[in-house]
N, C-alpha and C positions, 0 to 999 in steps of 0.2 A: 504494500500500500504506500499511495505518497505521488510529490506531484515532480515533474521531473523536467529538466529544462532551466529550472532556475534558482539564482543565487540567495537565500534566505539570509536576513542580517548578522546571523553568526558565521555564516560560512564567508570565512575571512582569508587572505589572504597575510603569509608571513613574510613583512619587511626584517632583514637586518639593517639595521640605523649602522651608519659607520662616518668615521669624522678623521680628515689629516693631520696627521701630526707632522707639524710646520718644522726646522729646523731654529727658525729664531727663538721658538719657546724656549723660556729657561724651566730647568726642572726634569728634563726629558733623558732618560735613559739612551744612550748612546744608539741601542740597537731599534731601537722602535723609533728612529725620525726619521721621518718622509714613507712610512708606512701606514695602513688602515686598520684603526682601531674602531671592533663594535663595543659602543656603548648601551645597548640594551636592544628590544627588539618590540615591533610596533605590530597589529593586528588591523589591517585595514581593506575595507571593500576594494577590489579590484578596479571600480573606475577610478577612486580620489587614489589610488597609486597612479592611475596613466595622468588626472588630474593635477595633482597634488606634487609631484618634482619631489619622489621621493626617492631615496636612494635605494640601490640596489647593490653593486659591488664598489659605487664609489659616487664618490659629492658629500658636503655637507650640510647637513637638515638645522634648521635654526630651534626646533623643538626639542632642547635637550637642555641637561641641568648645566653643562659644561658651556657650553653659546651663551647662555645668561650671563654665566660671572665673569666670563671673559667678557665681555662684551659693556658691563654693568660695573665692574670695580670700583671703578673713580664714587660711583655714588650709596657706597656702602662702606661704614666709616667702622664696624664691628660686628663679629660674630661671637659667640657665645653657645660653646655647646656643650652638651649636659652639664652646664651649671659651673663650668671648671675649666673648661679649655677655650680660651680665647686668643682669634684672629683681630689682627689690626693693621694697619698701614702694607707694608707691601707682603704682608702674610696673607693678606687677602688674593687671591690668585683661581685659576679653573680648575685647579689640581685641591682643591680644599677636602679636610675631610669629610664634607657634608657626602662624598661618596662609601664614607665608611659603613660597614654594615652595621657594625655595634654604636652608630650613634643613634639615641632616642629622642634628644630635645634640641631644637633648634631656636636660638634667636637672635635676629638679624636686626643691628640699627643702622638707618639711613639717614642719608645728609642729599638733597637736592633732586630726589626719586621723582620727581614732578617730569623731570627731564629723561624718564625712561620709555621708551614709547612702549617696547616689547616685554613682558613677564614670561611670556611663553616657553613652557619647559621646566621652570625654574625650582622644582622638587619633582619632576618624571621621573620615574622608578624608584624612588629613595625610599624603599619600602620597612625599613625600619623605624624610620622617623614615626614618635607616636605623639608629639606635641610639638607646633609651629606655634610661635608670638612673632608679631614686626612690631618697632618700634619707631616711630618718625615716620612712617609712610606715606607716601602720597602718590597718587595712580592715579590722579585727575586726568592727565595727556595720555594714559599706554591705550592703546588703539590693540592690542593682542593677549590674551591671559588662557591661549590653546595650551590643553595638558600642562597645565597650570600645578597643578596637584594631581595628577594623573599618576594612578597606581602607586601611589605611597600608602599602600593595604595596611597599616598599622597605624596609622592615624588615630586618635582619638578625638584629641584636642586642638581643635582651629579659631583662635582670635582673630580676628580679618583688620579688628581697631574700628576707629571712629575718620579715619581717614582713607578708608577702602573707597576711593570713590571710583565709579566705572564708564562715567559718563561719555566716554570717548570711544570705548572698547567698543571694536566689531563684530571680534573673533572670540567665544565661549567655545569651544569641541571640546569635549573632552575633559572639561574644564575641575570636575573630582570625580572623573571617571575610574572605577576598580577602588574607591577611596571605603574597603571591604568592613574596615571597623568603626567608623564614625556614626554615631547613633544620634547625632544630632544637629542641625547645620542652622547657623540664622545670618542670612546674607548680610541682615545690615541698615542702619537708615541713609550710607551712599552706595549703597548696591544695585546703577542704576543702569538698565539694559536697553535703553532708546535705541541707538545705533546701532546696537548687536543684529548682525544677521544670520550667527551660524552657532545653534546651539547642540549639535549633533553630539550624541552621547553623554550632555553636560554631566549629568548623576548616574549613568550607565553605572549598574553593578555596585552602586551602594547598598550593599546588600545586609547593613546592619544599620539603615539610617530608619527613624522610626519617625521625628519631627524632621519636617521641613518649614522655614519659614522666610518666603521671596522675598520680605519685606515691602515699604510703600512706593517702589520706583522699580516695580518689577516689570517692564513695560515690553510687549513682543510683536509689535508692528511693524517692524522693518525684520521680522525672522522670516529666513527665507528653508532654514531647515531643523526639521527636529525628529531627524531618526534618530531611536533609539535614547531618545532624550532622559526618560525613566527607566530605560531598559532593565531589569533585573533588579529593581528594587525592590525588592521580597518580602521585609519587612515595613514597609510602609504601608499603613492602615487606613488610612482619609487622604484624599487630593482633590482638592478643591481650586479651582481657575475662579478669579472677579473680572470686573470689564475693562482689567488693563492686559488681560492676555486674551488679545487679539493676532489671530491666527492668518489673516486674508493673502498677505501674501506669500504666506507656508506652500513650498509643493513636495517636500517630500515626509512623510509621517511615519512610513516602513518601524516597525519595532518600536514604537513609541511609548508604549505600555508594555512593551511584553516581557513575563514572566514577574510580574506585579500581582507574586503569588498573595498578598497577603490583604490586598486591597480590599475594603467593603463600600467603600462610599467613592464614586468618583463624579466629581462635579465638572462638565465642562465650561461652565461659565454661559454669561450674554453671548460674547463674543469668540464664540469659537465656530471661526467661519472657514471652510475648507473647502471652498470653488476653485483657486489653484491647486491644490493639492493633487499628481498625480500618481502616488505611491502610496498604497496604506498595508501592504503584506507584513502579516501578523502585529498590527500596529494592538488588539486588544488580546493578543493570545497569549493563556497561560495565566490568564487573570482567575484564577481556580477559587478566591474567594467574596468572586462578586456577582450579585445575587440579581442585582436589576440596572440597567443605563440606559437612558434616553442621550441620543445623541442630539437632539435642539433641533432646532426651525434655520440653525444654518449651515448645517451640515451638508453640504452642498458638494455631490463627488461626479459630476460631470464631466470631469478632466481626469477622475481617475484608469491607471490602465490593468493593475491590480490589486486583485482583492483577496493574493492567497492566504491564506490562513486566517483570514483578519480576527475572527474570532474566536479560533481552534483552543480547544482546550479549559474554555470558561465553563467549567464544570459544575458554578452552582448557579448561572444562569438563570432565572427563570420568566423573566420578565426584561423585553430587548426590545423599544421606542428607535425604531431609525428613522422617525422623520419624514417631513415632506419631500424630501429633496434627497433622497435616496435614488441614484442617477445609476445603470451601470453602462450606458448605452458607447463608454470606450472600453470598457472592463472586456481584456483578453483572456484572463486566468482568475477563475475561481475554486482553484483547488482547494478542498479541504477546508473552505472557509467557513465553515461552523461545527467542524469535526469534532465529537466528545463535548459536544455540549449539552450535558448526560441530566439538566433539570430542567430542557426547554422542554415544554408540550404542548404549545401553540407560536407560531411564526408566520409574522407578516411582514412581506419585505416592500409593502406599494405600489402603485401604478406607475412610477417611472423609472421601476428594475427591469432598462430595456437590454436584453442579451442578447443583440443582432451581431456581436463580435464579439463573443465566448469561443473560444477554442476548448479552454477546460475547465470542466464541469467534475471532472473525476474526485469520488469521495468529500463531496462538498457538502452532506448532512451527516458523511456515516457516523455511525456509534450514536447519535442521538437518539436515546434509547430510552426516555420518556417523552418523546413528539407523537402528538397524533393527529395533528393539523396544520399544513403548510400553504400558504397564501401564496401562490406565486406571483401573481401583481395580471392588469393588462398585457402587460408589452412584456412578457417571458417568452423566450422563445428557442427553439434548438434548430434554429432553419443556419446556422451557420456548422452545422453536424460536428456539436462540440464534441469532448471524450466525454463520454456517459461515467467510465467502468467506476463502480462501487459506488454511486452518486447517493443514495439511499442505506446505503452498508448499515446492516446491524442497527436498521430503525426496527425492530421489530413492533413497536405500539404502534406505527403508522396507521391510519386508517384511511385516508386519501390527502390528493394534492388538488388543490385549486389553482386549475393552470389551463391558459387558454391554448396551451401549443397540443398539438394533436398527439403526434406520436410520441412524446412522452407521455402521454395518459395512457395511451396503448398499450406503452411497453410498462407503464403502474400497474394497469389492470392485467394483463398479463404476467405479471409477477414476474416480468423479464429476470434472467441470472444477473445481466452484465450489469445492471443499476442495486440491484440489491444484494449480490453474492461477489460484484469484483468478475464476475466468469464470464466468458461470450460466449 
């Protein structure tokens, strides 16, 4: 079983990160200058690597702890790490220990940080680290805070200060992605996101974060991406959007929620408008403790081109509002897109789930295995001779479909194999 042809948001592709070591660097062991050192290794979809200039056997990537302090020195005046070892004047360097594994406390004073455009990187991988403080900060002008704090899995403790301001930044990705022990985040009253356009993975795999709190300049108007933006926050119990996350010019959603095993309340707000959006594959899958969602009056998926999995997996389901604007008339793949959604028993998808360009249909209710009524809308249709196989799999409570297309009634009332057994 399963839908085949395409890339699901985890199936990643593995970057090795690798950076020159220059020969004017002082500090550099004789045998390693003018050679390629990897400094840690990245998981990224296959297009933002042809997008994205990333390395392969060689260049170097500015997303790294190493590019920061080189790059950054002049305006970092001490370090201070576990309480005892202190950097100062030209100790401060790219070679610093904040690569050690045994460090757990980090804190960092600045002198004239106003003038750092980029943060990006500037704790990637440091996955020891279990308490960051900044002291003197200011991030009024950094226009970049990508993998920001990306996979520094021990994390607990995050001060951001009273001068985190973000006002400038564009670039969020990543931004405490993998950040696997932090149980609790509160952005900030200058945590502000106006200009951000790319929030892709931002809390991916907080997977111990339980309070989230945007704070009041949590603004998403200019976001132009948010896959995988909650991805894997498993622990998180309430998500609640106000009418400053506004979504309109969002187009890609892919994995946005998914595997937000633990969610019971999700609120998408006023404003969560999704007429550009044209990705939404497994954007709600694996949400296994959410019991009912309306998607709103502006959910608007007319530009979407898939819909695999979008809901796979939501197991305690039983109650699903898609709205007026439930469009699928570009939607090419609906694999599996309500798979295991084991407490629906009535399903209405509206009058404008038009499927004149479904290719795949394959296992797109199976295992819902307390349905016994499916709506299929006016404009349903299988005149583009999508794949059937398993499309009904292991409904056994089924009791009819309401569908204006012919031959899939045929092959209903016929208890055809290949819709309900997977067999032809």
């Amino acid at each position: 079983m399963g839908c085949t042809g395409i890339l699901g948001p985890e199936e990643k592709v593995i970057i090795k990160l690798k950076r020159n070591i220059k020969e004017e660097e002082d500090g550099i062991e004789e045998n390693m200058k003018g050679k390629w050192q990897i400094f840690g290794e990245q998981e990224l979809l296959e297009e933002d690597v042809k997008e994205g200039g990333w390395a392969y056997e060689e260049g170097v990537n500015d997303v790294n702890y190493y590019q920061f302090y080189k790059n950054n020195r002049d305006h970092i005046t001490k370090i201070i790490v576990d309480d005892k070892k202190k950097y100062e004047g030209d100790k401060i360097s790219p070679y610093l220990d904040i690569n050690d594994e045994n460090i757990h406390k980090v804190e960092i004073f600045f002198k004239d940080s106003q003038n750092i455009k980029s943060f990006a990187g500037m704790f990637y991988f440091r996955k020891n680290i279990i308490d960051i403080t900044f002291v003197n900060i200011d991030t009024s002008n950094a226009n970049s805070m990508s993998c920001m704090f990306q996979n520094v899995s021990s994390l607990s403790t995050l001060n951001l200060g009273d001068k985190f301001n973000t006002k400038n930044v564009n670039n969020m990705s990543s931004m405490f992605c993998d950040c696997t022990s932090l149980k609790s985040l509160n952005l900030g009253a200058q945590f502000n996101t106006q200009n951000v356009n790319n929030m892709m993975n931002m809390f991916s795999h907080c997977t111990s974060l339980t309070t989230l709190n945007f704070g009041e300049q949590f603004y998403t108007q200019n976001v132009t991406n948010m896959e995988s933006m909650f991805n894997g926050c498993s622990s998180l119990q309430s998500l609640s959007f106000d009418n400053k996350f506004i979504t309109q010019n969002v187009r890609r959603m892919a994995g946005m929620f998914w595997k937000c095993s633990s969610l019971t309340t999700l609120n998408l707000g006023p404003e969560f408008n999704t007429q550009n959006v044209t990705d939404m594959m497994h954007m709600f899958s694996a949400c296994k403790s959410l019991s009912s969602l309306s998607l709103g009056t502006k959910f608007n998926t007319q530009n979407v081109t898939t819909m695999m999995g979008m809901f796979s997996e939501c197991t305690s389901l039983t109650s699903l509002d898609v709205g007026p604007q439930f469009n699928a008339q570009n939607v090419s793949n609906l694999c599996e897109m309500f798979r295991e959604c084991k407490s629906l028993s009535t399903l209405e998808l509206g009058d404008n789930f038009d499927t004149k360009n479904a290719t795949d249909m394959s296992y797109m209710f199976s295992q819902c295995t307390a349905l016994k009524k499916v709506t299929l809308g006016l404009k349903f249709t299988t005149k583009n001779n999508p794949n059937l196989t398993g499309m009904f799999y292991n409904c056994d409570a089924l009791d009819g479909i309401l569908s204006p297309d012919k031959p899939l009634n045929e092959k209903f009332r016929k208890n055809d194999k290949l819709i309900f057994k997977g067999e032809s």
